[in-house]
N, C-alpha and C positions, 0 to 999 in steps of 0.2 A: 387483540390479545388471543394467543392462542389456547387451545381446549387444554385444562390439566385436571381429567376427570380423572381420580383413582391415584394422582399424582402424590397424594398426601397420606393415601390411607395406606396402610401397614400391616390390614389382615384383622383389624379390627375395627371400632366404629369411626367414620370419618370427622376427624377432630375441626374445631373452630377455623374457619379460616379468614383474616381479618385485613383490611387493604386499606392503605393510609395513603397518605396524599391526591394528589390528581391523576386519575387512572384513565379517566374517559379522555381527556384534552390536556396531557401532559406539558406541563410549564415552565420545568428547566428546574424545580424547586426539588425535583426528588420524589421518590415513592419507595413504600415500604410493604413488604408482604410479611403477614406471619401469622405459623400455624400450630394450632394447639394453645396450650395455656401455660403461662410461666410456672408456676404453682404444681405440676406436674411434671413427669421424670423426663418428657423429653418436650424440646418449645425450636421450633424455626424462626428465624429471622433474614431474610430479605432485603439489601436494599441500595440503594443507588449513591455510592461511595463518594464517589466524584461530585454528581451535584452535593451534595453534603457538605460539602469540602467547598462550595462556591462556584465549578464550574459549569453552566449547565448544559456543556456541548458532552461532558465525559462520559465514556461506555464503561468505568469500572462501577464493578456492585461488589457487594459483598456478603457473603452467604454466611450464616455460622447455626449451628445447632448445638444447645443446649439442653447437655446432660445431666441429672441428679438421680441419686439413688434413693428418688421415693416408686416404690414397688420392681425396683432390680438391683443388682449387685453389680456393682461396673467394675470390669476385672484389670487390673493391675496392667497389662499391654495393649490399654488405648493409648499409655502412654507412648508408647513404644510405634504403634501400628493405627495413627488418628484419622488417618485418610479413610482405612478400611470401617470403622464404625460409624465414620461422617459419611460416608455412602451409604450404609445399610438403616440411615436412621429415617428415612423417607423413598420412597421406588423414583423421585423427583433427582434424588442426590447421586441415583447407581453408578450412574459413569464416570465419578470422580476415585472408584478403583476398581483393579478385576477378582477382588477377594472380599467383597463385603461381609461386616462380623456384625451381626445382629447380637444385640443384648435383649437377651428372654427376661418378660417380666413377671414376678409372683403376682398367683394370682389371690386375690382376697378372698373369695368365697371360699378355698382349700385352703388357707395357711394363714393362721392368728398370730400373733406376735408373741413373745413371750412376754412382752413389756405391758402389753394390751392387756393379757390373760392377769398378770398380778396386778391390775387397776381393776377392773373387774373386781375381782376376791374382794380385793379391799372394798369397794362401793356394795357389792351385794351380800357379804357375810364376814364382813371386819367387825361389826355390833356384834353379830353370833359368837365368833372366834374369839373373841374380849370378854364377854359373858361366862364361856366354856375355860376361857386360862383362869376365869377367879374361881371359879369352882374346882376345875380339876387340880388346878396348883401348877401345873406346866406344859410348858408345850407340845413338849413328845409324847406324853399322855393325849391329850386335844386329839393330836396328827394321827395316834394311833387310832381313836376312834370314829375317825372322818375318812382316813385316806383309803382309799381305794386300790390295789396292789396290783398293775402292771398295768393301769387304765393310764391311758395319757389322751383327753379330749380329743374328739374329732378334728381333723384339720389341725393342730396345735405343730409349730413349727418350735422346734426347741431354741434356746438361744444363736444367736448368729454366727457367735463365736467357735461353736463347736461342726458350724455348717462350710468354715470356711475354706477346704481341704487343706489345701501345704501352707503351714505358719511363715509370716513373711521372715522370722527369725532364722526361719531351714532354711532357705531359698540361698544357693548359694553367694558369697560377693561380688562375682562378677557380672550378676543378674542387671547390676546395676549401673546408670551412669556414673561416670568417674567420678561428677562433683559430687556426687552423694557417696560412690560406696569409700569415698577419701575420709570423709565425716564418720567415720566407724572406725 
């Protein structure tokens, strides 16, 4: 087996790497590589097609990486351009294009969710806030005497929706495949 030091890592810390079937004295039954963790925004998979399939002389494998949008935003012309992010999603995958598109990931320690931020409120001053509407009588009285006027939390990334630059409603019709932009 040859060296694939650094082959996985991506410029941050070197993810799980996990090897399934017979690797040492291979047996015609298939092996499997995969890296990183399903559960996370991006997971490899590895593996020998052909034996799989019953043959054990076959040289097809088959590569695939998987993508979710947990800590990135996956842009709209992967659909369009899959070779190019399936190259940039491992230094293992580069040669499969000459324009690799890396998807940058948020990072957590700079950017809290807005969704996160109102669980919060509610678990650490939802009893406070409920106390203060029976006394005050209402809620823009409450808000007026809590809120804070041009503070928006450290790190606080405001909803997604307003992050997302051009609404896919502007985008013009022919942006898109025929079977879809027909459906409009």
């Amino acid at each position: 087996m040859q060296n694939t030091e650094g082959a996985s890592n991506n410029g941050g810390r070197t993810p799980d790497i996990e090897h399934r079937g017979n690797w040492k004295n291979p047996n015609g039954k298939g092996r499997t590589l995969y890296v990183g963790h399903r559960s996370n925004g991006r997971y490899f998979r590895g593996y020998e097609k052909g034996k799989q399939l019953g043959d054990p002389n076959s040289p097809w494998i088959r590569l695939e990486v998987e993508l979710k949008s947990v800590d990135r935003i996956i842009p709209l012309d992967i659909l369009k351009q899959p070779q190019d992010y399936f190259a940039a999603a491992y230094p293992l995958l580069s040669r499969f294009s000459r324009e690799p598109q890396r998807i940058d990931t948020i990072r957590k320690t700079t950017q809290i969710s807005y969704e996160r931020t109102k669980k919060w409120l509610k678990r650490q001053c939802g009893a406070a806030l409920h106390l203060m509407l029976n006394v005050e009588g209402n809620a823009e009285r409450v808000l007026d005497l809590i809120m804070r006027e041009g503070k928006i939390p450290k790190g606080i990334l405001p909803p997604s929706f307003r992050n997302v630059g051009q609404s896919l409603h502007h985008l013009p019709r022919d942006f898109a495949p025929m079977a879809i932009s027909t459906l409009a």
